[in-house]
BALOBA-1460 file (C-alpha; in Angstrom, 3 decimals):
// residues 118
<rec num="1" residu="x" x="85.086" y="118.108" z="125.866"/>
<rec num="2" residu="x" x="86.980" y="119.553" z="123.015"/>
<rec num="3" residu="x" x="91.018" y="121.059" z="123.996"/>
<rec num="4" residu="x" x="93.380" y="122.887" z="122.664"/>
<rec num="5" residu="x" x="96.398" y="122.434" z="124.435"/>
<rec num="6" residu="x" x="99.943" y="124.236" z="122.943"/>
<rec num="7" residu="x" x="103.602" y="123.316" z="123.860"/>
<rec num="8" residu="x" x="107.171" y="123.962" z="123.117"/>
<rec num="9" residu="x" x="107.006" y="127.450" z="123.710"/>
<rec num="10" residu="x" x="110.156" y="129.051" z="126.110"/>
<rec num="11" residu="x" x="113.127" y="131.166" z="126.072"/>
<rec num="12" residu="x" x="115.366" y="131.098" z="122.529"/>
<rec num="13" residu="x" x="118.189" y="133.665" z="121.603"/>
<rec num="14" residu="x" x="118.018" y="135.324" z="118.210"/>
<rec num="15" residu="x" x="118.356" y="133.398" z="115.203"/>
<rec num="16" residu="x" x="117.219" y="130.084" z="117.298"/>
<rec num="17" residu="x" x="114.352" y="127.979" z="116.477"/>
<rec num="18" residu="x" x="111.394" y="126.438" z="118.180"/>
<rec num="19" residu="x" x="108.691" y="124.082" z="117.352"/>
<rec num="20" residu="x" x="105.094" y="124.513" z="118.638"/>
<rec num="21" residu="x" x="103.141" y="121.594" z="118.730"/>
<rec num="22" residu="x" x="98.663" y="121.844" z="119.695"/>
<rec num="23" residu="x" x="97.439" y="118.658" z="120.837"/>
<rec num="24" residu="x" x="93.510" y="118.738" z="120.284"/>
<rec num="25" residu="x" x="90.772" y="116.448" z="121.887"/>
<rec num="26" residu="x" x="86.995" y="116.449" z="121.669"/>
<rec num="27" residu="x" x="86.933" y="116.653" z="118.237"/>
<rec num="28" residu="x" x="88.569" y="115.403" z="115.152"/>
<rec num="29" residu="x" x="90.932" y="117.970" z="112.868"/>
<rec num="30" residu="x" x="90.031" y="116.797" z="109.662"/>
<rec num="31" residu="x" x="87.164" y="119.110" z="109.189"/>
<rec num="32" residu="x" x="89.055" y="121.928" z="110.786"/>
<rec num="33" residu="x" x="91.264" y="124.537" z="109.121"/>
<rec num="34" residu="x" x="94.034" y="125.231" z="111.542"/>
<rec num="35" residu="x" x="95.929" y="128.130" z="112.138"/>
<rec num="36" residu="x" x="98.265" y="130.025" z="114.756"/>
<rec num="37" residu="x" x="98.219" y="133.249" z="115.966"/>
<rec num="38" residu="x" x="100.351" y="135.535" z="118.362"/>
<rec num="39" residu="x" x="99.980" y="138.166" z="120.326"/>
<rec num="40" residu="x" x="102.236" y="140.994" z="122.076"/>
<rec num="41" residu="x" x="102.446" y="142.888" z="124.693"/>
<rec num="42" residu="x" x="99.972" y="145.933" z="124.087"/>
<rec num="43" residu="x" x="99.196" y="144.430" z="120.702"/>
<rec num="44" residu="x" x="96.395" y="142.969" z="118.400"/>
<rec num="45" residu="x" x="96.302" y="139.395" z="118.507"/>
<rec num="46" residu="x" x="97.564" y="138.195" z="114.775"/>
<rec num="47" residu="x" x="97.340" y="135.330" z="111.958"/>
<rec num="48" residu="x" x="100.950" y="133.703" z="112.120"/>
<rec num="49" residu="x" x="99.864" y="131.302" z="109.603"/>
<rec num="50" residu="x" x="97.342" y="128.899" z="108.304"/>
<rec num="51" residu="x" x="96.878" y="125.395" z="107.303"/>
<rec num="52" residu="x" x="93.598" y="124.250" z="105.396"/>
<rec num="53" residu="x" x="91.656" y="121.105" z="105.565"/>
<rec num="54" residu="x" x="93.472" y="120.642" z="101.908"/>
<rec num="55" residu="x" x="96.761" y="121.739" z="103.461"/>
<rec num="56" residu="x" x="97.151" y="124.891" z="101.225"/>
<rec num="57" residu="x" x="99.271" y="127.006" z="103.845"/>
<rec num="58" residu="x" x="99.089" y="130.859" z="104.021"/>
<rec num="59" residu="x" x="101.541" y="133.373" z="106.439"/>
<rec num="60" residu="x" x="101.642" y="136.379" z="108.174"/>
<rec num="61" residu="x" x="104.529" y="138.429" z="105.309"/>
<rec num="62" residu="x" x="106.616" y="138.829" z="108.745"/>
<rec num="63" residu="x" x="107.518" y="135.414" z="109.219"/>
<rec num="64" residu="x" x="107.407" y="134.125" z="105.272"/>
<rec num="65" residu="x" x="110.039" y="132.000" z="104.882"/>
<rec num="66" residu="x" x="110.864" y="131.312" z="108.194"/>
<rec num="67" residu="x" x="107.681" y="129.770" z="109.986"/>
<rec num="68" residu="x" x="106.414" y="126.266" z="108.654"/>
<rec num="69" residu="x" x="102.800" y="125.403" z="109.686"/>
<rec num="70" residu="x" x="101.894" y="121.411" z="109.284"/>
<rec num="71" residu="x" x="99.365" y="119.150" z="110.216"/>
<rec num="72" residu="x" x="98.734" y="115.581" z="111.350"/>
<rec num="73" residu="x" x="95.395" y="114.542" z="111.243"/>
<rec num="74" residu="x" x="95.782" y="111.049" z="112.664"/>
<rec num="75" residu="x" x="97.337" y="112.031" z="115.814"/>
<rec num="76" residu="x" x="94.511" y="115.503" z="115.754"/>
<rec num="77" residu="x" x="97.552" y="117.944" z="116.041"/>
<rec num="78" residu="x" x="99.000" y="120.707" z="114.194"/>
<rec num="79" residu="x" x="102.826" y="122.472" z="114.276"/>
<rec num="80" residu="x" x="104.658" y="125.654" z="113.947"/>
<rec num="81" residu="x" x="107.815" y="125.291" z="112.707"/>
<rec num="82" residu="x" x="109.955" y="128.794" z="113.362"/>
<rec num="83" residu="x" x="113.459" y="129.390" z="112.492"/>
<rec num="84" residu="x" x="115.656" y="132.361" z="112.868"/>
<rec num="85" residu="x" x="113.759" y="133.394" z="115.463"/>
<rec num="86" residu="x" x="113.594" y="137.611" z="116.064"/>
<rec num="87" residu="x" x="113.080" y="139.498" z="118.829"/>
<rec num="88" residu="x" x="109.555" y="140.465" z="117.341"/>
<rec num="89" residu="x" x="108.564" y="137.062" z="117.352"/>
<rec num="90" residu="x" x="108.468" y="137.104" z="120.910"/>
<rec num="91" residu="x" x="104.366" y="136.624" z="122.046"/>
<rec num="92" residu="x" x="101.843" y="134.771" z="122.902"/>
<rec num="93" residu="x" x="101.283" y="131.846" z="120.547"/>
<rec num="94" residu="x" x="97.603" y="130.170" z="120.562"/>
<rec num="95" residu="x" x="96.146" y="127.365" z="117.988"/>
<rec num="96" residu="x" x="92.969" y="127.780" z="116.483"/>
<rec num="97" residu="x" x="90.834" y="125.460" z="114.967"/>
<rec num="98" residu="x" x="87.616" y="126.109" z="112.795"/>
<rec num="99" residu="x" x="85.564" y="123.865" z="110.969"/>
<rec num="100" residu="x" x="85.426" y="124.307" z="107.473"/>
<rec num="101" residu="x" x="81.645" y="123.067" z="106.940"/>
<rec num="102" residu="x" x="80.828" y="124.997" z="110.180"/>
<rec num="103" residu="x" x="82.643" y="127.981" z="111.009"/>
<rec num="104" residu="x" x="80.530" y="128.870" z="114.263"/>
<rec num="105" residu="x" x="82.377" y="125.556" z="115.928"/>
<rec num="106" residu="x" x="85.901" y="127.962" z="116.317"/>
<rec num="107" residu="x" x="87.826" y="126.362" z="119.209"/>
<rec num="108" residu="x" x="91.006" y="128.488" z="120.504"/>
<rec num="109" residu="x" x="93.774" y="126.869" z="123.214"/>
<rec num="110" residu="x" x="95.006" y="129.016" z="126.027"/>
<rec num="111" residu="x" x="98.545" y="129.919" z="124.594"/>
<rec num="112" residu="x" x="102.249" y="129.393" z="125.097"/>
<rec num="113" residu="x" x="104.573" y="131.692" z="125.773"/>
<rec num="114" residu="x" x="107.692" y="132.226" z="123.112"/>
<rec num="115" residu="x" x="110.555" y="134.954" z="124.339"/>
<rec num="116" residu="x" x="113.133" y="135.516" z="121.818"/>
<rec num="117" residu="x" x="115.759" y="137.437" z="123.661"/>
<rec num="118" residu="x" x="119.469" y="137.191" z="124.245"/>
């Protein structure tokens, strides 16, 4: 049964920093470009960033320089790294996995909640 299953989201005041970890199962990452997204309150859900089966990373221009995205394909998980956090950070976080050979196996995790607030 393949999982998705995000943690480390919670409560952080502004410029604080949280790391987002997705623990998969069911399948194996190596295949899989990975990638987080977000979503707001009343808002689109949205690519945070990306991490290929090569590793080539890609990110939303709103959180360049301050999100990391990494992967660890022996222990099938993948990170988000986010530092001076912002009040617009604050969402719904989910993993994503798709496989790079075949894109209709897309497997999303339920989310985790980040609050940036003071």
């Amino acid at each position: 049964q393949v999982q998705l299953v995000e943690s480390g989201g919670g409560l952080v005041q502004p410029g604080g920093s949280l790391t987002l970890s997705c623990a998969t199962s069911g399948f194996t990452i190596g295949t899989y470009d990975l990638s987080w997204y977000r979503q707001a309150p009343e808002k689109e859900r949205e690519l945070v960033a990306l991490i290929t089966v090569g590793s080539i990373t890609n990110y939303a221009g709103s959180v360049k320089g301050r999100f990391s995205i990494s992967r660890d394909n022996a222990k099938n998980e993948v990170y988000l790294q986010m530092n001076s956090l912002k009040p617009d950070d604050t969402a719904v976080y989910y993993c994503r996995a798709r496989n790079y050979y075949y894109p209709n196996n897309d497997y999303w995790g339920q989310g985790t909640q980040v609050t940036v607030s003071s």
